[in-house]
N, C-alpha and C positions, 0 to 999 in steps of 0.2 A: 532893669532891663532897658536897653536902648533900642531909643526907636530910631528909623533909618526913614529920612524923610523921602516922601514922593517928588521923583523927576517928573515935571508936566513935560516934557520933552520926551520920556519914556511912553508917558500915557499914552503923546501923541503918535508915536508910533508903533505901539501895538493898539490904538483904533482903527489907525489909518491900516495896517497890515490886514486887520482883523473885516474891514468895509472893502478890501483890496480882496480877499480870498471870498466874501461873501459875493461877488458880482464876476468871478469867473466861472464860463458856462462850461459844464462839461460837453467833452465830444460829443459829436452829432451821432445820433443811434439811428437807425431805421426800423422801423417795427411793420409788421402789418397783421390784421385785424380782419378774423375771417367771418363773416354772421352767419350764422344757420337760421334761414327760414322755415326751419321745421324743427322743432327739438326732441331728438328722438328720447324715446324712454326710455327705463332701463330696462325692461324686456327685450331678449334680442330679435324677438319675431317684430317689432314695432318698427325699427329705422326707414318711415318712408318705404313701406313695400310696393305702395300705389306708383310711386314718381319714382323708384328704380329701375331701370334698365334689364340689369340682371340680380341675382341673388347665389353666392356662388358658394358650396365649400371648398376651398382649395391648397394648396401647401406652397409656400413662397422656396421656388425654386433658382432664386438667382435676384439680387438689388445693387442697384448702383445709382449713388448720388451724383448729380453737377449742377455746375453753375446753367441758370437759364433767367435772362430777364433781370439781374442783380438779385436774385434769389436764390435759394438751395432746393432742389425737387429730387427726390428717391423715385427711379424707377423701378418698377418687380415687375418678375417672370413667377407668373401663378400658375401651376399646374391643379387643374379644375378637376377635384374627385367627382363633385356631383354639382349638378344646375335645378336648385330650387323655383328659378324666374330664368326666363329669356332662354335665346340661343347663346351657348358661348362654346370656342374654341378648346379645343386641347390643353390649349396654354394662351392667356391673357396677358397684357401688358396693363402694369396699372401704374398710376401716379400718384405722389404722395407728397405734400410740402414740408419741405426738411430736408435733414439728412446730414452728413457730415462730409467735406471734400478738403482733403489735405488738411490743415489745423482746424479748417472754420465749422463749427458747427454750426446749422442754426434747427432751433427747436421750436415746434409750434406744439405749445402747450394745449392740452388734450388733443394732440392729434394722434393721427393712426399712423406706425412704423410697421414697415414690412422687413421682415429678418429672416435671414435663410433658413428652411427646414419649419418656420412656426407656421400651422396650420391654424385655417382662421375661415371665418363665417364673414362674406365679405358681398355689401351693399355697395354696388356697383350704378355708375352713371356714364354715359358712352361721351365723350371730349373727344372728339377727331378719332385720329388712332390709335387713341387707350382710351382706359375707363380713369376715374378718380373714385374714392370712394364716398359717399355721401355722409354726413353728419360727421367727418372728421371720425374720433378713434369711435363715436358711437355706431360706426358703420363698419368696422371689422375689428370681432369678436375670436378672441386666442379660443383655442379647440384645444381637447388632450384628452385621455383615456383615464378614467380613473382607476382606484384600489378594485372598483369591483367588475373592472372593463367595463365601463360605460362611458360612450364619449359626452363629454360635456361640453358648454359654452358658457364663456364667461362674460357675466353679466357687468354694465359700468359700476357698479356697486361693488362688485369682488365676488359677489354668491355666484352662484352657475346654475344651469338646466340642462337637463341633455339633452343632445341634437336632435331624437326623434321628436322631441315634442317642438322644437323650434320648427323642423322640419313641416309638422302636422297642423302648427298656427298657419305657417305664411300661408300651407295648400289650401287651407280650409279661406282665409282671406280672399287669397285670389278667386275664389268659387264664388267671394258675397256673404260667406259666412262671418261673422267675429269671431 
């Protein structure tokens, strides 16, 4: 077998290429970072019922994402079946960080998306002239009718409850009860 000797001239140039590709930065990313001072539980009666605004069931009747700030924000048109907390409107405007606008998406990992037609249990905090929802996606909870019609809420875990008993915690809370 022949052996094929080493070029130090090669060596030095797949180091050098190799120390050249280690010290290029990739493009600049922009992230941001949202902290919750409260961490809601995965009960859906839990998210901050004290420091919400409103408490709403509602069905998302209309969302549209844009640019605001160099960021993405979705906004929805909620149409409010029922007002578990506060006064609220017919129809609500609420806010959401994300969204998608022409190619760019951007996604805030566990956050809440609002999609037409999904009905949702939605912890609301009043921001000028919308709400935002509190605790990001732990603040609105998908709704849907089960096999045996019973509406249910889905809990951050994946289980569910149904809405009468969520309904029945937050009343009993707001009263001073647990």
């Amino acid at each position: 077998m022949r052996r094929i000797p080493r070029s130090s001239g090669l060596l030095a140039v797949a180091a050098a290429a190799a120390a050249t590709v280690a010290f290029i930065a990739p493009p600049p990313v922009d992230a941001t970072i949202y902290v919750i001072d409260r961490q809601p539980a995965t009960d859906p009666a839990d998210p901050a019922i004290a420091s919400a605004d409103a408490i709403i069931v509602g069905e998302v009747v209309g969302a549209r994402a844009e640019w605001r700030g160099g960021r993405i924000v979705t906004r929805g048109r909620i149409q409010v079946l029922a007002s578990l907390k506060g006064r609220a409107a017919s129809v609500v405007a609420v806010e959401v960080p994300g969204g998608k606008v022409g190619g760019v998406v951007m996604e805030v990992i566990g956050g809440a998306r609002l999609v037409t037609g999904q009905r949702t249990l939605l912890y609301l905090r009043q921001a000028g002239a919308v709400h935002v929802v509190q605790g990001l996606a732990h603040g609105a909870r998908p709704i849907w009718i089960d096999s045996s019609g019973v509406v249910q809420v889905e809990r951050v875990d994946g289980s569910s409850v149904p809405l009468a008993e969520v309904e029945a915690q937050v009343r009993a809370r707001l009263r001073g009860r647990p």
